[in-house]
N, C-alpha and C positions, 0 to 999 in steps of 0.2 A: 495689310493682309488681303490676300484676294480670296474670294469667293466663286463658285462656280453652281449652277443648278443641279443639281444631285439628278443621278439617272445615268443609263448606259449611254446613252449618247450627247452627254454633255463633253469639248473641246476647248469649246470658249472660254476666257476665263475675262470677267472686268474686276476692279476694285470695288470693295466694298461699298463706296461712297458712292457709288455710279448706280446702284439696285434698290430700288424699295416700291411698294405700291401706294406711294401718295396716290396720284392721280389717279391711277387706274384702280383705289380703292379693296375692291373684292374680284373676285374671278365672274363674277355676271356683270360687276359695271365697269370691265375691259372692253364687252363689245361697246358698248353706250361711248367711249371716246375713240373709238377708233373713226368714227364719219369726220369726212373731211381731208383735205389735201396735203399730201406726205412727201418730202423730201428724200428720194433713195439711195444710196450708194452701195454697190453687192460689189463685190469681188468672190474672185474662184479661184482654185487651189491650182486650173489651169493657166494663171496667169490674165485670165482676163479679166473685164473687168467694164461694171456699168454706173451710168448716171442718170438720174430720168426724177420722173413723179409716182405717186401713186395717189388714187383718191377713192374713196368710200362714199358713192352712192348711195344714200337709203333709198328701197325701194319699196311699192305698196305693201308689200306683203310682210315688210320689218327688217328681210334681208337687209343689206350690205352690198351693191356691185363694184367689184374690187378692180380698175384698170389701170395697169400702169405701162406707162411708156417713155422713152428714152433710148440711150445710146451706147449700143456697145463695144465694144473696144476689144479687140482681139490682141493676142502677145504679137503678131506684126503689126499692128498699128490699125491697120484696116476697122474702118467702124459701121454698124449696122443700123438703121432705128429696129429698135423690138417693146412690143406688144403685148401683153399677157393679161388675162379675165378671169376674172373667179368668180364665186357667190359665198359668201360669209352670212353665216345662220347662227346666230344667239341660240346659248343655252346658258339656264342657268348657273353653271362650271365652267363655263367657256366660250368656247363656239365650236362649229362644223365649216368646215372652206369643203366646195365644189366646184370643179371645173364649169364653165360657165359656158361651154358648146353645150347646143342640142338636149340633152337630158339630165345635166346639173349631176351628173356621176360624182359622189363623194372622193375626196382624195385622202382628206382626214380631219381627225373629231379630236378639238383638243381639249381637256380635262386641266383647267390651270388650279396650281397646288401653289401656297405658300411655302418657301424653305429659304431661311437664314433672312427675313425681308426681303422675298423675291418672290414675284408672282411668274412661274413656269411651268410650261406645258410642254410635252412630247408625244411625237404619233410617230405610226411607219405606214407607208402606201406599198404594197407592191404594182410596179410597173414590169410588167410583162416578166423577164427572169432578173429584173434588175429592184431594189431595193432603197427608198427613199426614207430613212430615218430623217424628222425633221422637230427643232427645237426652237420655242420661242419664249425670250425674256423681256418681260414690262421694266424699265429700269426709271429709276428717281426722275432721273431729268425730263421728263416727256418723251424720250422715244424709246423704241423697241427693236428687240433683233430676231430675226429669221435666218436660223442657220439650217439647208440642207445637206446631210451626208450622203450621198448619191454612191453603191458599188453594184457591182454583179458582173456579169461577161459582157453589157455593153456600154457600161457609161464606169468610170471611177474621178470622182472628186467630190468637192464639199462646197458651196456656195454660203456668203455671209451677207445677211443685208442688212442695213442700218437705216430705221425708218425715223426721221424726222421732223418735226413742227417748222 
């Protein structure tokens, strides 16, 4: 039987066996394992598609600096390195990810909730007229997924990334 995170914008679906909060315990001691170097795989709903790292810097302050980088792969073949920075901030429920230019601008504040033995969170950003619903699940085995649902009038698709140990 499969399970899926309850919420409007759950898509994703894994197997039962694939979801629990062993490791990641409680929705506060999710940020406490996230430090440390993450193995990524995203694909997009455009066919394309990346491979790279991602690592968690703890910083003075307690943050998280979140960069990952690697290689993308467009549906012609054509590949890119790309780049991407955050800041991840503990909270007791969660965390908060910020864009990590200049002013550390929030993008969004996740609240992780238990359901079915699955530790899941959902936010939504607005980008300009365009609309960033995004959902992340703690799953049994050590790693996690990051799915964004991205529409409006200038972007439409959904990105899945699979982060692991």
């Amino acid at each position: 039987m499969a399970r899926q995170c309850s919420g409007v914008y759950s898509r994703m679906m894994f197997a039962d066996t694939d979801l629990a909060p062993t490791i990641w315990n409680n929705p506060a001691g999710v940020f406490a394992q996230l430090s440390g170097s993450w193995s990524l795989t995203r694909t997009l709903s455009t066919g394309a598609s990346m491979t790279g790292e991602a690592i968690f810097t703890p910083r003075n302050d307690g943050a998280l600096a979140y960069r990952e980088t690697g290689k993308l792969q467009l549906p012609s073949g054509q590949t890119f390195d790309a780049d991407r920075r955050y800041i991840y901030r503990g909270t007791d429920d969660g965390f908060s990810v910020f864009f990590a230019e200049q002013s550390e601008e929030l993008f969004h504040r996740i609240v992780l909730h238990g359901v079915d033995g699955v530790l899941c969170g959902h936010a939504h950003h607005p980008c300009r007229a365009d609309i960033y619903l995004s959902r992340y699940e703690f799953r049994r085995d050590r790693s996690f997924t990051l799915v964004h649902d991205v529409s409006g009038p200038t972007k439409n698709y959904q990105s899945q990334t699979l982060f692991r140990r």
